[in-house]
N, C-alpha and C positions, 0 to 999 in steps of 0.2 A: 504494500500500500504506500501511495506517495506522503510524502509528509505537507499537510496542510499549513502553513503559519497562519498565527494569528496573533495580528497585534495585541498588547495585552491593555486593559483600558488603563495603566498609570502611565501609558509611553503613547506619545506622537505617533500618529504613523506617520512612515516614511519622514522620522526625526532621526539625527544622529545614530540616537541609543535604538532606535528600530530595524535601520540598516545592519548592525553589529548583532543583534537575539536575532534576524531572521538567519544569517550566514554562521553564525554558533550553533545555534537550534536546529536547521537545517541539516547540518553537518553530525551531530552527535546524536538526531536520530537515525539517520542514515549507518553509523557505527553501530547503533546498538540493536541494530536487525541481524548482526554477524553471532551476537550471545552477548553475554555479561559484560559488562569493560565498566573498568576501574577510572575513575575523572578526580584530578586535583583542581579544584578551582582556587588559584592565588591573588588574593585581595579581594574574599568572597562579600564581607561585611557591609550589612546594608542594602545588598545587591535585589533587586526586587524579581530580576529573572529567576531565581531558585527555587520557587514553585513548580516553574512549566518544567526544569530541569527535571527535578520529580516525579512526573507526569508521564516522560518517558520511561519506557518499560527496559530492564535488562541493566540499567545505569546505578554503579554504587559510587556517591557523590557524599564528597571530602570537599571543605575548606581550610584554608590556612590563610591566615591575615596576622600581622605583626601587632596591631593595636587593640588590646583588650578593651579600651575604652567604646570601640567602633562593635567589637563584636559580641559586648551587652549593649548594645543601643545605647549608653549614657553619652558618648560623646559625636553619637548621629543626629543630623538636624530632623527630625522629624518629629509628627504629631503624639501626643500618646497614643490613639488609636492606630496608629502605626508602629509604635514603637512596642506595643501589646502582640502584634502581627509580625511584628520579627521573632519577639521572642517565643512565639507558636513556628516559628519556621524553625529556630537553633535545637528545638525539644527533637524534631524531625531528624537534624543531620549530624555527622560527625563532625568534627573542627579540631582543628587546631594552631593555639597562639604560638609563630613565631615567623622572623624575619628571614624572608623567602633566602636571602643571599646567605645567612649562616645555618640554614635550616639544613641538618643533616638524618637523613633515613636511611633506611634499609629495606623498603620498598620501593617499588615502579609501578608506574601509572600508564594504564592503557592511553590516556588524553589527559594531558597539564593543559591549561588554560587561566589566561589574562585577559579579561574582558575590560577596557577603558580604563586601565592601571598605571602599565611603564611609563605613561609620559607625567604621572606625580610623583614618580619616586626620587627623581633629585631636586626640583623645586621646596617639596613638602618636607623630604626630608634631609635637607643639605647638612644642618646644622648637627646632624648625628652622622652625618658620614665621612666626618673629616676633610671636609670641602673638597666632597668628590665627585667628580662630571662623569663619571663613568658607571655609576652605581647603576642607573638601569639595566646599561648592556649585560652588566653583575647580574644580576636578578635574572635576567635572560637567558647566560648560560647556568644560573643553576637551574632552572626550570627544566632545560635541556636537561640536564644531571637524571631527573626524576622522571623523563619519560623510557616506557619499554623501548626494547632493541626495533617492534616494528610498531610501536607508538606513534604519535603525534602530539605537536603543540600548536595550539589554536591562542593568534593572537589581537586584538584591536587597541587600534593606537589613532591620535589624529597625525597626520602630514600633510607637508609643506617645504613651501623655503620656511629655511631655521629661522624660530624665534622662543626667544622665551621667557614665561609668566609668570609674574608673582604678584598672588592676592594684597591688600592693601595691611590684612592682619598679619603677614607671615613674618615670625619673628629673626629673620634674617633679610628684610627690606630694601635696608640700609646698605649691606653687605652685595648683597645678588645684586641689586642696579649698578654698582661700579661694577659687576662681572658681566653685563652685558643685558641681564633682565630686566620686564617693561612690566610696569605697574598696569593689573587689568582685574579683571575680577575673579578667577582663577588661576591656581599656582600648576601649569601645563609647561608642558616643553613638547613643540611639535616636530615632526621629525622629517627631516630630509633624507635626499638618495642615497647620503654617503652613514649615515645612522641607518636606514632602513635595510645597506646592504650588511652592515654590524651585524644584528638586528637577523639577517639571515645566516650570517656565517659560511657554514658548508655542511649547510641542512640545504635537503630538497624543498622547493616547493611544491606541495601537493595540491593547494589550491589556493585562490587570492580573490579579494574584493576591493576595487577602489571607489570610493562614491563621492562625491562634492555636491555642496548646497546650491541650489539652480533658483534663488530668490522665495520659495512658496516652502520647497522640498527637499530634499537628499537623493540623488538620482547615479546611477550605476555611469561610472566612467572610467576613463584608462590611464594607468600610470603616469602617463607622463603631465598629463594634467592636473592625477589631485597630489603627483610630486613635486609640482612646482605655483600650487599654490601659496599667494600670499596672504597673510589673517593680521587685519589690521587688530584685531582686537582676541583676546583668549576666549572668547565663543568658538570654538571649533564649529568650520563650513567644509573640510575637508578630511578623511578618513581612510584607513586600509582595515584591509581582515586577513591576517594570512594562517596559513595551515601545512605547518613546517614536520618534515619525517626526516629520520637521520639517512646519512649518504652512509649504503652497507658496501658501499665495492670496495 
């Protein structure tokens, strides 16, 4: 049976966050018509897609997020009546607190996945990472670490020509604007051809989505245009989704 998407009603359709759950969800039900398969999701916390993830059949689904604070709801912006709705979601799954780049296991994963994460991870958390520019790529290949020998990683990210963000609160401000970063309302780092081949390594691609905002919507386009968009602003209008296997030759 093909798999139907559907928007979910807290998401836009055909908004940023919708283009990324149809090509995630797409894809991982598609996997899970093969039998069981094991999902890490990294930097799960808050995430509102982990219901439909659920939903699918065959799928044993893990998180792991660094901030305790994010994954009891105390330090997510949200309603209490949402904030009651996650903690009915965490009763549901497994989890676990720790930082993707020191996180060490003894397990592999049919599919690791970063749904709209790596491009906060050095903005957000510069001030903990020994003012380091490289800390997502870090994150990226530990992810790779944890997936199986014929596994996959499923990733979305926004891209562009380089620019990068930092919110008005982020208590390194002062610091990031002499390092090149632009006060906006999100702390994003978006990512160009020469991060996004990082980013690949010498992993296959298995499959890829590029989409840019067309004034109304988010619409399917080709590399070389949502790679060389520019974002005057950290609203992300430009997007990829990739779905990385390792090279077995």
């Amino acid at each position: 049976m093909e798999y139907k998407y559907t928007t979910p009603s807290w998401c836009n359709p055909y908004s940023e966050r919708d283009m990324e759950l149809r090509f995630m969800l797409s894809y991982l039900y598609e996997k899970s018509k093969t039998g069981p398969i094991s999902v890490l999701d990294v930097g799960f916390a808050g995430c509102g897609y982990i219901p439909q993830i659920l939903d699918i059949p065959n799928i044993k689904y893990t998180g792991l997020d660094g901030d305790m604070g994010r994954i009891s709801g105390r330090s997510l912006h949200m309603t209490e009546k949402d904030r009651q709705q996650w903690k009915g979601i965490l009763n549901k799954i497994n989890y676990i607190q720790s930082d993707i780049i020191n996180y060490q296991a003894d397990q592999k994963y049919d599919i690791v996945m970063s749904i709209s994460v790596i491009e906060h991870i050095i903005p957000m958390g510069y001030s903990n990472s020994n003012n380091s520019t490289d800390s997502d790529i870090r994150a990226v290949n530990s992810m790779k670490h944890l997936v199986k020998d014929d596994g996959s990683l499923v990733l979305t990210f926004p891209c562009g020509i380089t620019r990068r963000f930092i919110s008005p609160t982020n208590k390194m401000k002062d610091e990031l604007v002499k390092k090149g970063f632009t006060i906006s309302r999100h702390d994003i780092l978006i990512y160009d051809k020469d991060r996004y081949n990082q980013i690949i390594g010498d992993w296959n691609i298995e499959s890829k989505m590029f989409s840019t905002y067309d004034g109304s919507k988010f619409v399917e386009t080709n590399k070389e245009k949502a790679l060389f968009y520019y974002h005057d602003s950290s609203f992300v209008k430009s997007i990829c989704g990739l779905i990385l296997g390792r090279n077995n030759e």
